[in-house]
N, C-alpha and C positions, 0 to 999 in steps of 0.2 A: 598452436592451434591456427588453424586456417579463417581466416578473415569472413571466408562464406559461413566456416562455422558459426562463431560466433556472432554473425549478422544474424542468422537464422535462430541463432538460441535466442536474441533478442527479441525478436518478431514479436513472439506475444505480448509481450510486457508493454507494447504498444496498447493494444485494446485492452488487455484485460486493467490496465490503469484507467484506460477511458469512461470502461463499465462502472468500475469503483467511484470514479468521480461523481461519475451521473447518479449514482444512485445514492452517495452522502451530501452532494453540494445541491445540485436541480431539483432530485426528484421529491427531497421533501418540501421545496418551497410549491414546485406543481402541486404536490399533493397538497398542501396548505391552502393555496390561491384558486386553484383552478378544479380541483377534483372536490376540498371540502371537507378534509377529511383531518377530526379534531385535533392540534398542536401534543396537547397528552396523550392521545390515542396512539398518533404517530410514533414517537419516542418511548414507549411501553413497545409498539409493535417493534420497531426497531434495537432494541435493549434487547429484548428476547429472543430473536431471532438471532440475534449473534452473540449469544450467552450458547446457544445450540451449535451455530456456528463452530465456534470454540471448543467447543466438548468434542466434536468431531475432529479437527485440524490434527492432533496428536493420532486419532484411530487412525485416519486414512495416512495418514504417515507412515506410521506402523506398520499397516498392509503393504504399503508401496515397498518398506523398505525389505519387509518378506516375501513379496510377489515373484515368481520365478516364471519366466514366459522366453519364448525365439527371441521377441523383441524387444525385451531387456525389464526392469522393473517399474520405471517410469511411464514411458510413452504408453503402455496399455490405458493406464489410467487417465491420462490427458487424451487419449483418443475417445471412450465414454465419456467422458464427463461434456465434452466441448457443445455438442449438438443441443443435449439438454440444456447445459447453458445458457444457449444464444437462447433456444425456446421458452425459456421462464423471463429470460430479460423481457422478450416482444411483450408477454404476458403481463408483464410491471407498467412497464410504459403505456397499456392502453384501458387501464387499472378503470373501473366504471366507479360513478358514485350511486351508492348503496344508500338507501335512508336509515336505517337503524344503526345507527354507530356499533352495537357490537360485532352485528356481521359482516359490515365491512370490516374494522378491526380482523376478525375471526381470517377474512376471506384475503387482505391484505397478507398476514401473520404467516398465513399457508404458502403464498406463495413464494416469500421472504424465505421459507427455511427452506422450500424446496431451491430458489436460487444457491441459496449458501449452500448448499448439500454438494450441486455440481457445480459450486466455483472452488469448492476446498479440493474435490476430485481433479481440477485443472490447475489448481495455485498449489499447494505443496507438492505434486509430485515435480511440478515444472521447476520449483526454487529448489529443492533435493539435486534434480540433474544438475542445476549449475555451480551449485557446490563439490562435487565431485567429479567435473569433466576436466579440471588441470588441479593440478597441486603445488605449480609454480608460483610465489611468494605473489612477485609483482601482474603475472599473467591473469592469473585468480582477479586482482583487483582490475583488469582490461577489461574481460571475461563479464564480470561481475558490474564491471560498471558501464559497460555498452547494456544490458538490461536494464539498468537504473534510467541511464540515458534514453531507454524506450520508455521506458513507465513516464518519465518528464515527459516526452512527446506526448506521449499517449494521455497525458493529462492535461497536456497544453492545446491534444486537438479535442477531447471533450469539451474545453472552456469555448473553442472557437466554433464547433458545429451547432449547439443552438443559434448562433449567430449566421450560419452560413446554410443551414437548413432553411430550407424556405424562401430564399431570395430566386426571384426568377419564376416563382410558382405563387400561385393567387390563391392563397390560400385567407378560409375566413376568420373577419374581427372576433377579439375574443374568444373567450374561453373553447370555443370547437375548434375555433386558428389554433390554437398550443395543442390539441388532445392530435391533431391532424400531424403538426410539427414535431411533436416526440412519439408518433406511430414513425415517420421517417427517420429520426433520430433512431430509435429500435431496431429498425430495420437493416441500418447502416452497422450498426455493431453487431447485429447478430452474422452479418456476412463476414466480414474483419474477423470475429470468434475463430467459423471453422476454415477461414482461408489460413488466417496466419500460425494457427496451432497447428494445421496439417503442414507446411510449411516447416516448422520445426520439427514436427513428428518426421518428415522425409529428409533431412538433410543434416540431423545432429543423431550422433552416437553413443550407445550407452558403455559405460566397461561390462565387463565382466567380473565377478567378484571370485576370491578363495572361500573355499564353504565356510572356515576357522574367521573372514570376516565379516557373515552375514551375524545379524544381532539375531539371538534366542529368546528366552520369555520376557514379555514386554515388561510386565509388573516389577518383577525384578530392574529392569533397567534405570528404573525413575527414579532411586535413590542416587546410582551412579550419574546421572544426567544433571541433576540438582547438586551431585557433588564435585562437578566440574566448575571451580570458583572462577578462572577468565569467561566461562557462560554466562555464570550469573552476574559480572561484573559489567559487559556488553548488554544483557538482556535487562539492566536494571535502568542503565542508561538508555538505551535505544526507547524501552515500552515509555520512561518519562519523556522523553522529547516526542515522540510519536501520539501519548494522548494531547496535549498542548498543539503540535499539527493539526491533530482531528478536530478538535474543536474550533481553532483559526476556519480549515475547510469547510466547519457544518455553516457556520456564523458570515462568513462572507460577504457573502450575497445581502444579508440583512444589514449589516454593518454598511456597507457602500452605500445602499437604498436609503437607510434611515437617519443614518451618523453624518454620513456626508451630502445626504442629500443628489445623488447622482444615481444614475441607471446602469453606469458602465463599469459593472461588477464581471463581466466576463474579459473585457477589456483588459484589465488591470490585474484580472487571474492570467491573461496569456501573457501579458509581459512578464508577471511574475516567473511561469514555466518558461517561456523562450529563454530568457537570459540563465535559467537555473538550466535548462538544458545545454544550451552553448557553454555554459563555465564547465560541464562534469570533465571532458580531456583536460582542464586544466587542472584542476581536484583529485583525477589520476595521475597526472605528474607530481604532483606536491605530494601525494602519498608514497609516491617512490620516492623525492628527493628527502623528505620529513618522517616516514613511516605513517601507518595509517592514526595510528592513534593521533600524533601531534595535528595531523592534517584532521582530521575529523575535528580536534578542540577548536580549533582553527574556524571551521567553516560553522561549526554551531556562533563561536562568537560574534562575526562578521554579521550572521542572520540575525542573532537578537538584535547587536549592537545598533544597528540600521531600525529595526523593527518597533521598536519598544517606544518611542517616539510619535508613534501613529496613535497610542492614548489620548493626546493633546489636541486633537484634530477635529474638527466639527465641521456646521453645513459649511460647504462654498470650499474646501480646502481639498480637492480636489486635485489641484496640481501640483499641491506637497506631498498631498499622498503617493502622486507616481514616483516622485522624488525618490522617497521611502521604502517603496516597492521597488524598483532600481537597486537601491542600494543593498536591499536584504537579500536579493534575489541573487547577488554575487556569491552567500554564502550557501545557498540553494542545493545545488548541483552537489559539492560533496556530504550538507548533510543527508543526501540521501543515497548517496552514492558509494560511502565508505564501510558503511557497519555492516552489510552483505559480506564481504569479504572480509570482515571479521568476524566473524560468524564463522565463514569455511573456516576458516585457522583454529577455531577452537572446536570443532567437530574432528579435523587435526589429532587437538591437542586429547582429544577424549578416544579415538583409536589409538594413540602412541599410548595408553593407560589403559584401554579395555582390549584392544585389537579387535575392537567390530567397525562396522561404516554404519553409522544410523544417521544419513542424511534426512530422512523422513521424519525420527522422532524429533531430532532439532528443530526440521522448519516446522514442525507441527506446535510443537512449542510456545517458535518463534509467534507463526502463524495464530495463537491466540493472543498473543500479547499485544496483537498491530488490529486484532478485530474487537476486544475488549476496550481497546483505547476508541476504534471508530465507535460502539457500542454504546458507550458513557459518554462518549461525547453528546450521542444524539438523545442519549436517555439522561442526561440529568440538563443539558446546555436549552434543550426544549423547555421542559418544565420550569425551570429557573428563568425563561423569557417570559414563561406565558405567567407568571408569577408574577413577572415586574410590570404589566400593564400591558403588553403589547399587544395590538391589537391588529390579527393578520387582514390584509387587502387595505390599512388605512395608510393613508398617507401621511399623517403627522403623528408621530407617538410622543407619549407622557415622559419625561426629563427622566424618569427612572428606569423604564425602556432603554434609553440612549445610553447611560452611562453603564446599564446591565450588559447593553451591546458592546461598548470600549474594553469593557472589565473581560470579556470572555473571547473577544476577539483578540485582543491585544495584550491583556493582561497574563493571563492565563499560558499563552505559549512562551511568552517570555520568562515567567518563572519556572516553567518544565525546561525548559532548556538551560538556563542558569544551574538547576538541580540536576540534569543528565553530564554537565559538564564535571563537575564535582565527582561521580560519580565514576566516569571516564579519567577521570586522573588514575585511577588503580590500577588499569588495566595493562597487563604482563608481557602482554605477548609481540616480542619486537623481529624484525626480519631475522638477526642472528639466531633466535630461540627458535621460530617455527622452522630455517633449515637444519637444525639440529633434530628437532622433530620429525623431520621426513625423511632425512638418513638414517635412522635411526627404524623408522619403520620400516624402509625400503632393504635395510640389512638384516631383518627379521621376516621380509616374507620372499628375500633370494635363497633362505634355502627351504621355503617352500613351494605352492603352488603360484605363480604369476600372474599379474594382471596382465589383460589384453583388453581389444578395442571390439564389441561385435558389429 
């Protein structure tokens, strides 16, 4: 693959990570602090919304992976979905306060599932294409992991634009200053949306498929999907380490704020992402020198081992913390970098056993498993704060606040990751197996109809 290529497959994964950030780390503390809008209300809207989410991730899959169009099965669908997209984000960001809590609730809730509706329409069919643009063992993981390596960007410039919005512009104190600063913030990704999607829509290629590889009745499929044990051995690993993530990310911000007493939760989130994004070429190397599984156990332990530590931490420590963040941050980059491209390897391993390509049903799948973790995080990680005393927009919270905040920030990813490690010992699938696997397919469909490039 050509280096433009895969620059361009990348592209998205820049914003559409930025989006995601914004709207599990910021937007609920704006919407707490600044818009007003109640901690359980929040976390019920958010729960449910991606309980819908999810229900969907697997249909639009589906269709993508049945779609038959000139230009190919994917990009149709990331080209609808993007516009509306960026349009519901503006809509999020300049979210009015409502006085009767349900109807806000109601009027928040709506516009939540409509967001999710066209980000599932631009996020699975987009992780489907990159699954099946090479089938080279180690290429896959490059491929695979220049988009990781975006999503890290794209997560590391979300932590830094509330910081960089606004400087230079006189914008006012208070609460209308922030509602003013993430209308610009909005704004800014909604442009990123349809530049960088269109971008990849122009410059990356779909295959072509054999008709004997297109997947037929979907219902039927989901036993065979479910019975692809290297799926479910990755998917059990990956969804544990991934809710433990989400909750770290919802919790953040209030953890820096409250626990350590400091403001520079964004700070400490971009070191975190720079350095996790500068290690990913190293994390692709070690997956090629180690395979991906040992490199993947590898960069989980490095994360907790560093992390778990940050329990101990109270006001004023500050500068242990970046310590800690440094050091976790080395393992950063391949845990997020590696399990993509195990994933393509066992969608692989389920056409060398079914002989279809259901790139779609996978990430669709996948794709509930990574919005059910963001989902819980925020629906049970709320409740469970507002439970312990805490009391949004105060400055000093009650000892049980604080150590609720330790417990979920720190605790909580450390034991999912310890549990996904375990987890990830099973897993099958080693360079020598999946070339066998693809010779293997590749001398079942020479003497049929061939792939090509449209």
């Amino acid at each position: 693959m050509t280096p433009r290529t895969i620059a361009a497959y990348g592209a998205p994964g820049l914003v559409l990570a930025a989006l995601a950030l914004t709207f599990y780390v910021f937007l609920p503390k704006y919407y707490a602090d600044v818009v007003g809008i109640d901690l359980t209300v929040l976390g019920v809207v958010v729960l449910l919304s991606r309980v819908w989410d999810a229900v969907i991730d697997p249909a639009i899959g589906a269709l993508s992976d049945r779609t038959r169009s000139r230009w190919g099965r994917r990009r149709p669908w990331m080209a609808f979905g993007a516009i509306p997209l960026a349009g519901t984000f503006m809509l999020l960001v300049v979210l009015p306060h409502i006085e009767r809590p349900l109807l806000e609730g109601l009027y928040l809730g709506a516009l939540t599932f409509l967001f999710f509706l066209f980000w599932t329409m631009v996020t699975v069919p987009y992780e489907a294409l990159g699954a099946e643009l090479s089938f080279v063992y180690d290429e896959r993981t490059r491929l695979l992991g220049v988009r990781e390596g975006a999503i890290l960007a794209g997560t590391l410039l979300a932590a830094l634009i509330p910081i960089a919005v606004g400087l230079g512009v006189d914008l006012p104190a208070g609460a209308a200053g922030e509602r003013q600063r993430y209308w610009l913030i909005g704004l800014t990704y909604a442009v990123l949306v349809m530049l960088l999607v269109g971008v990849c829509l122009l410059f990356v290629r779909e295959r072509t498929w054999a008709e004997s590889q297109r997947p037929k009745a979907f219902f039927r499929n989901l036993k065979t999907i479910w019975g692809n044990g290297p799926f479910r051995i990755v998917l059990a690993a990956y969804a544990t380490s991934a809710l433990g993530v989400s909750v770290a990310a919802t919790m953040i911000l209030f953890y820096v704020e409250h626990v350590l007493g400091s403001r520079a939760g964004p700070v400490f989130l971009a070191i975190y992402l720079g350095i996790g994004t500068a290690t990913v070429p190293v994390w692709i190397y070690l997956a090629r020198r180690l395979e991906k599984r040992r490199a993947w156990l590898l960069a989980l332990g490095v994360n907790t081992g560093a992390f778990v530590w940050a329990i101990f931490l109270g006001r004023g420590d500050a500068v242990l913390f970046s310590v800690i963040v440094l050091c976790s941050a080395l393992g950063l980059g391949g845990v997020m970098a590696l399990p993509p491209s195990m994933q393509a390897d066992v969608i692989d391993y389920d056409e060398w056993k079914t002989g279809a390509r259901r790139e779609g049903e996978y990430i669709g799948f996948w794709s509930i498993i990574k919005k059910l973790a963001a989902a819980l995080s925020a629906g049970l990680a709320f409740p469970i704060l507002d439970l312990s005393g805490y009391a949004p927009g105060a400055v000093e919270q009650v000892p049980t606040a604080i150590w609720t905040l330790r417990l979920l920030y720190v605790g909580t990813p450390s034991v999912c990751n310890l549990i996904a490690m375990a987890i990830a010992w099973r897993y099958p699938i080693s360079r020598g197996m999946h070339e066998g696997i693809r010779r293997e397919i590749d001398l079942r469909m020479a003497a049929g109809e061939p792939l090509a490039l449209r």
